[in-house]
N, C-alpha and C positions, 0 to 999 in steps of 0.2 A: 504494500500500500504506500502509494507518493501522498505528493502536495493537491490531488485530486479533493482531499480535504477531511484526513485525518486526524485526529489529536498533534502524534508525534510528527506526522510530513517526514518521515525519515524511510528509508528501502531495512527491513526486517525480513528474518528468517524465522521459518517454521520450527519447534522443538521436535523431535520426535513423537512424546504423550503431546503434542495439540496437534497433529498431523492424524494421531491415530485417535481421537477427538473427534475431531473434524469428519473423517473419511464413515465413523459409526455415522454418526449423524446425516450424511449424506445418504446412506444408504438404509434408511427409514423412509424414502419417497415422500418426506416434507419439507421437500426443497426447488421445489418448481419454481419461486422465486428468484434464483440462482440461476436460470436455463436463458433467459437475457446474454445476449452478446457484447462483450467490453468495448468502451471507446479505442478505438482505433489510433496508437500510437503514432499514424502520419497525419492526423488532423486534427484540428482545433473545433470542438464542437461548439453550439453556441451556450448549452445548458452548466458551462463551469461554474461551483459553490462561489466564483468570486463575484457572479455577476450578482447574487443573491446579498451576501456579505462581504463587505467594502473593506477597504483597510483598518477605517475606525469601528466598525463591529466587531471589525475582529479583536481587537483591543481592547472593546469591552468584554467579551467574552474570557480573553485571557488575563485581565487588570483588574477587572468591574469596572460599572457602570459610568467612571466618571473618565477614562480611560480615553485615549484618541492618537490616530497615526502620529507619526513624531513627523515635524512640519522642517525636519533638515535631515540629511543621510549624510554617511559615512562614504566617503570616496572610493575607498578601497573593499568595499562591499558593495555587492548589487543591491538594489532596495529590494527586489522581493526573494531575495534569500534571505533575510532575516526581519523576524516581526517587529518591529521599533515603532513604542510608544510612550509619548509622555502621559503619566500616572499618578501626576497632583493637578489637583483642578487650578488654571493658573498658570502654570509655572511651563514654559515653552523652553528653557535655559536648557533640558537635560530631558536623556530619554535613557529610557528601561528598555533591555531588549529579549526578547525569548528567542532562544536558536532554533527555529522550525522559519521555515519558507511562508510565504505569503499564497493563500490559496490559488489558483490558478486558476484565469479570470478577472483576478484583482486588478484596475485599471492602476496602474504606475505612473503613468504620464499623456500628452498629449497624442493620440492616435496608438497607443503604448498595453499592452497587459501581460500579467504576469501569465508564464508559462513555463513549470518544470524549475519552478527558484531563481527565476531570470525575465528580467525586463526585454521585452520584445515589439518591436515592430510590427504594422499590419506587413509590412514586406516578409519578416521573417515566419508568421504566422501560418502562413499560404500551407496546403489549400485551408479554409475555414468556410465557418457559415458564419453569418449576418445575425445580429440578433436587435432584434426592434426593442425599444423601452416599454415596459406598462407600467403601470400606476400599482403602487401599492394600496391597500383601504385607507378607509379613514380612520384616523385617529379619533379617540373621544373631544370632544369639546372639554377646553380648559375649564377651569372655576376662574368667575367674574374679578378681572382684574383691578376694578376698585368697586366700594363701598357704596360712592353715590357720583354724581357730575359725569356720568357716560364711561363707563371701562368697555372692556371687550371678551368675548371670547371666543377660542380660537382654536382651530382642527387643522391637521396637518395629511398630506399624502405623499409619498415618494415615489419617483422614478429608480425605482430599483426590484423591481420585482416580475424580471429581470431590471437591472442597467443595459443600458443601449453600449453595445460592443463590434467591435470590427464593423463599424462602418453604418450601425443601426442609427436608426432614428431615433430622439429625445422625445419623451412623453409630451402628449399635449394637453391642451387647459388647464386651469388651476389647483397651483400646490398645496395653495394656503384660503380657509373658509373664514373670514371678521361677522360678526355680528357686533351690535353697543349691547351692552346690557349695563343695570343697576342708572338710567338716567336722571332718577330726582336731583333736583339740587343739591349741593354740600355746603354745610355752612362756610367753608372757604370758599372764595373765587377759583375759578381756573388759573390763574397767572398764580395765587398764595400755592397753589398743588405742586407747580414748577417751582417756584423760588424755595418750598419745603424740601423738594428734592437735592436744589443746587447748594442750599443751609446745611445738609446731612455729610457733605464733603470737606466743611472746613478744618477739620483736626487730619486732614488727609492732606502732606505736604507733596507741592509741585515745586518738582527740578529745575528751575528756569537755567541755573549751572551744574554738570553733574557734581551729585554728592553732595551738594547745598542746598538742604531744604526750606523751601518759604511757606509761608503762610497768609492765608487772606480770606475776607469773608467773601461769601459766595454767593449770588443773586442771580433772578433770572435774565437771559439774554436776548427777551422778547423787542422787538423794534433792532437788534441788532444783527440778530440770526432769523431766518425762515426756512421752510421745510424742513428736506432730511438732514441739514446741519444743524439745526434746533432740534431735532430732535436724538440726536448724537450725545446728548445731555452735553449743549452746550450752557455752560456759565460764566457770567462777566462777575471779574472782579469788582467789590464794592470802591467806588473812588478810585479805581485807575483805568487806565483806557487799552483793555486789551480783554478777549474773553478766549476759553477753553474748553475742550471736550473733559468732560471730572469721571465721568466711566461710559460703558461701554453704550449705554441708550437709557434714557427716559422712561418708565413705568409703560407698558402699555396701557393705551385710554390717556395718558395726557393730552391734551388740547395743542394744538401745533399751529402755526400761520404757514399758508403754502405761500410758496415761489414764485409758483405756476398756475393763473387766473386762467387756462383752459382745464383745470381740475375742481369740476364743478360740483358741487356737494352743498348740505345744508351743516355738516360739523366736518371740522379736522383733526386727526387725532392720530398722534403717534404709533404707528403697530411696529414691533421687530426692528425700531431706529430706523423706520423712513414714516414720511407724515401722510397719510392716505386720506382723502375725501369720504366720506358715509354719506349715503340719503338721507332725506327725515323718515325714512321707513327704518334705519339705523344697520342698512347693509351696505355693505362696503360697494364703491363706486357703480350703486345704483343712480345715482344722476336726479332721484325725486327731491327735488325743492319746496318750502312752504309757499303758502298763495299771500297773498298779501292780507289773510284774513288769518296766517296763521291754521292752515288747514294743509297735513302731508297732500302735495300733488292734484289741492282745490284749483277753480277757477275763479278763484276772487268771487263769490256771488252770496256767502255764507256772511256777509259783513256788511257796515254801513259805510260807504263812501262820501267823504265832505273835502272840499276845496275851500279856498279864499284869501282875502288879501289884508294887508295894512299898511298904513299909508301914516298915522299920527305918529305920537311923540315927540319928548323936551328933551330939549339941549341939557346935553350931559346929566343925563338921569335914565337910570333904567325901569322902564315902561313894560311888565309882566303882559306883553298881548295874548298868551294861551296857556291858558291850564291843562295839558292832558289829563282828559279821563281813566279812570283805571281802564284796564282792557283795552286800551287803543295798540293797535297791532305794527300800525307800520306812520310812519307819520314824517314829512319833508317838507323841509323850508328852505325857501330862498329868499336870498339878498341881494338885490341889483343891484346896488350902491354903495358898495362899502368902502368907497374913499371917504363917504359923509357920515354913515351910521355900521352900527355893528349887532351882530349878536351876542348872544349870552345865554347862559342855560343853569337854571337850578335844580339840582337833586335833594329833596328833604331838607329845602332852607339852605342848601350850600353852594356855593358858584362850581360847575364843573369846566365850564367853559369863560372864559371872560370874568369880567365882574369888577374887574381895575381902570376902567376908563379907556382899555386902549384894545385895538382888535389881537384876537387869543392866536395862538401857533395852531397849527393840527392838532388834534384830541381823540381818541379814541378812550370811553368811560363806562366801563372801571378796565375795560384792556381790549388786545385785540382776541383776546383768547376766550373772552365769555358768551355766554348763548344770545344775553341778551344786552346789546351796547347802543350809546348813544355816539352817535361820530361824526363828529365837527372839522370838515376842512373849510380851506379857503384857497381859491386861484388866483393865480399872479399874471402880470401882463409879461411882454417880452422887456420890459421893464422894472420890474419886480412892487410893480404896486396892484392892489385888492382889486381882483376885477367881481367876482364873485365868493359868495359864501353860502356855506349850506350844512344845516343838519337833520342827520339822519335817527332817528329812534326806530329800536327794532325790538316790540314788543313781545309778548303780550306786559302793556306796564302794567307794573304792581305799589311804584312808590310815585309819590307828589313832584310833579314835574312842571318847573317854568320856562320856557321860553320867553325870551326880555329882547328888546332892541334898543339901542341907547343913540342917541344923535349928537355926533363929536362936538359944536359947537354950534354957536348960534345963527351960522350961514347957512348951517347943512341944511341937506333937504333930506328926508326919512326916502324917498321915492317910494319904492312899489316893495315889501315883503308877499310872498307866496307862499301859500302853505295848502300842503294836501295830507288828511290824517283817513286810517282806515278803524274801524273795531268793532268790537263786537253788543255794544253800551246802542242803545234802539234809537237815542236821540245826543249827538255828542254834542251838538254844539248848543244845546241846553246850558251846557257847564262850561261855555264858552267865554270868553272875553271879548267887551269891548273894540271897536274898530274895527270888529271883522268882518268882513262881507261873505255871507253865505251863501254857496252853491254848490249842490249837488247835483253829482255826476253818475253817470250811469256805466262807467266802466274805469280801470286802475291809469291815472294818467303817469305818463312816462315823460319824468320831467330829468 
C-alpha cells in the first residue's frame, strides 16, 4: 500500500501469520468486494483521496482540528513527500512535519499535483482523466453573529468534492449563503459597535519600529476608510493622522460604508472582511430597497405624500419652519440660496447641523453607518461658494425634529426653501409650521 492514501504512505511487506490470515479469509467467499481491478500504475485516475482531502485536511486529520499546510517548504525536499504543517493556531514562523507523503491528488501548485511523493506537472501526469469540481453540501447555518443592530448568519459549501484536477473545471455558483438576522435596534449606534471593537485593541502594541512597541487609543475609521478596507478592522488612531488594520476583520454584521455606489442594497454590512450590500428583505445582494413609505420593495402608495415651500424669516435668527411628525419616512429640503440664508437642524432640542450663525460642513447624524440618518450636504460652485443645500431625513422618525433656516443679515433675501416629506401620520401637515405652502402630490417627486 503507497500514498494512494494510507495511514503510513510507506511500500510494506506481508509477515508470514498475516499472509496466512489473509489467504483463510479469502477463501470463505466473503470477498467479492476484493474482485475490482486496481488502478493502473501508467495512469493518473481522476478519483485520487487528494482531490477529496486537500493539504490542510490533511493536517487536521494528523495535528487536529486547528492544524493547516505549512504556507513555506523546504528546498531540499519535495512538498508532497512530506506532510508539513503548522500546528498553533497563529503562529506561520515554524512547521511540524510527519514523514508520510502527501496523498496523491493533493494539488501542490499551479497546474501541479501530487503523485507517488512528488510534485508533478499536467505534462508529467499524461495519460490522465479530467476531473470537473462539484460542490460539497451545505454546511449548517452559523448562530446569529450579534445580539441586536442586524448580525448575520452564515453557511458555507466547497469545491472539493471532488476539486477540479488536470484541467477540470471550478464549481459554479455560490460558496457562501448571508442572511441578517437579530435586526432590532441596540442600544448603541452602529458606529459605538465599531469604535467598541477598535477600543478592544489598545493594550495591543503596534510596531511602527521593529521591536519598539507603541501604544494609542483606538477609534473608529469611518469617513476615513470605506468598504473592504473598513472592514479589515481598520482603526484610526485617536489625535494623530494615520489609521490601521488592528486584526484580521470586523465582527460579522458590522455596518460598513461601500466604495462602490453600483452596490445597491438597503444595509451594509461586513461579512468575512469584505463589506456586502443586503436587501431590506435582509438577503445578501438581493437589490430590494425600501419605498419611500418605508415598505421592503413598496410602490410608495402605502403613505401620505406632502410638498411645499418657505419663503419668510429674520435676519440672523433661527426660524423653526417644520416640525417632523413622528413616522414621517423620508423627508427633503432645499435651499436655493445659500449665499443669503442657511439651514439648521435640531435633534431633541440640540443643533445637529448648524446653529452658530454660519452655514455647517457636510453632516451625516448620528453616522454614516446607522439605519436611520439625517444628512446634510451642501454644493459649491466652481468657485467654492454655496450654491445649494439640502437635507435629507431617513425615517421612520421617532425623536423631535427641527428644521430652522436663519437669514445671514439684513440684505439677504430667505428666496424659495423646498420641502417634500412622506409618512405614515393621515394628516402631516396638521402639525405643520407656519409659512408653509401646502401641496399634495400624487406620486414621490425626485428632486
Amino acid at each position: 500500500m503507497g500514498s494512494a492514501g494510507n495511514h503510513n504512505s510507506i511500500d510494506l511487506t506481508w509477515s508470514q501469520c498475516s499472509r496466512e490470515e489473509f489467504l483463510a479469509f479469502v477463501s470463505t467467499g466473503q470477498t467479492n468486494c476484493l474482485n475490482d481491478l486496481p488502478d493502473m500504475d501508467s495512469s493518473i485516475p481522476g478519483w485520487k483521496p487528494g482531490l477529496y482531502y486537500g493539504a490542510d485536511e490533511q493536517c487536521k486529520i494528523a495535528f487536529g482540528s486547528v492544524a493547516t499546510a505549512c504556507t513555506f517548504a523546504d528546498s531540499n525536499v519535495d512538498i508532497c513527500e512530506v506532510l508539513s504543517c503548522h500546528v498553533q493556531p497563529g503562529d506561520k514562523s515554524s512547521c511540524t512535519r510527519l514523514l508520510v507523503p502527501l496523498l496523491d491528488g493533493t494539488e501542490c501548485g499551479i497546474n501541479k499535483w501530487c503523485s507517488k511523493g512528488q510534485c508533478s506537472s499536467l505534462e508529467e501526469l499524461n495519460p490522465m482523466a479530467v476531473v470537473h469540481g462539484q460542490w460539497s453540501g451545505w454546511s449548517p447555518f452559523s448562530s446569529c453573529s450579534r445580539s441586536c443592530g442586524g448580525g448575520v448568519v452564515i453557511r458555507q459549501r466547497f469545491c472539493n468534492n471532488p476539486r477540479p484536477a488536470f484541467g477540470g473545471q471550478e464549481c459554479h455558483g455560490a460558496s457562501v449563503q448571508v442572511e441578517m438576522c437579530n435586526t432590532q435596534a441596540c442600544l448603541m449606534t452602529q458606529q459605538d459597535f465599531m469604535t467598541e471593537q477598535c477600543a478592544a485593541t489598545n493594550l495591543k502594541p503596534l510596531y511602527l519600529t521593529v521591536e519598539v512597541p507603541s501604544f494609542y487609543t483606538w477609534t473608529s475609521a469611518v469617513g476615513f476608510a470605506k468598504g473592504d478596507m473598513l472592514c479589515k478592522h481598520m482603526c484610526r488612531a485617536v489625535e494623530n493622522e494615520f489609521m490601521v488594520s488592528r486584526e484580521d476583520s470586523f465582527i460579522d454584521g458590522t455596518r460598513c460604508e461601500q466604495d462602490d455606489s453600483e452596490r445597491r442594497g438597503a444595509f451594509s454590512l461586513c461579512v468575512m472582511g469584505s463589506c456586502r450590500a443586503f436587501g431590506c428583505d435582509g438577503q445578501l445582494d438581493s437589490q430590494k430597497i425600501m419605498d419611500s413609505c418605508k415598505v421592503c420593495g413598496g410602490d410608495n402608495t402605502t403613505c401620505t405624500e406632502v410638498s411645499g415651500s418657505y419663503t419668510e424669516g429674520k435676519a440672523k435668527e433661527y426660524i423653526t419652519f417644520l416640525s417632523l411628525p413622528y413616522n414621517s419616512t423620508l423627508v427633503h429640503v432645499t435651499n436655493q440660496r445659500p449665499l443669503f440664508t442657511h439651514l439648521a437642524v435640531k435633534v431633541k432640542g440640540e443643533y445637529v447641523v448648524a446653529g452658530k450663525g454660519k452655514i455647517s460642513l457636510n453632516v451625516t447624524y448620528p453616522s454614516v453607518l446607522e439605519d436611520s440618518q439625517i444628512k446634510y450636504k451642501v454644493f459649491l460652485t466652481k468657485d467654492n461658494l454655496p450654491s445649494l443645500e439640502e437635507v435629507r431625513v431617513d425615517g421612520p422618525t421617532q425623536e423631535e425634529i427641527e428644521i430652522q433656516a436663519a437669514v445671514l443679515n439684513l440684505y439677504g433675501d430667505l428666496g424659495r426653501i423646498l420641502v417634500w416629506l412622506a409618512g405614515s401620520h393621515p394628516d402631516l401637515y396638521s402639525m405643520g409650521s407656519p409659512g408653509l405652502t401646502e401641496r399634495h402630490v400624487t406620486s414621490v417627486i425626485d428632486t
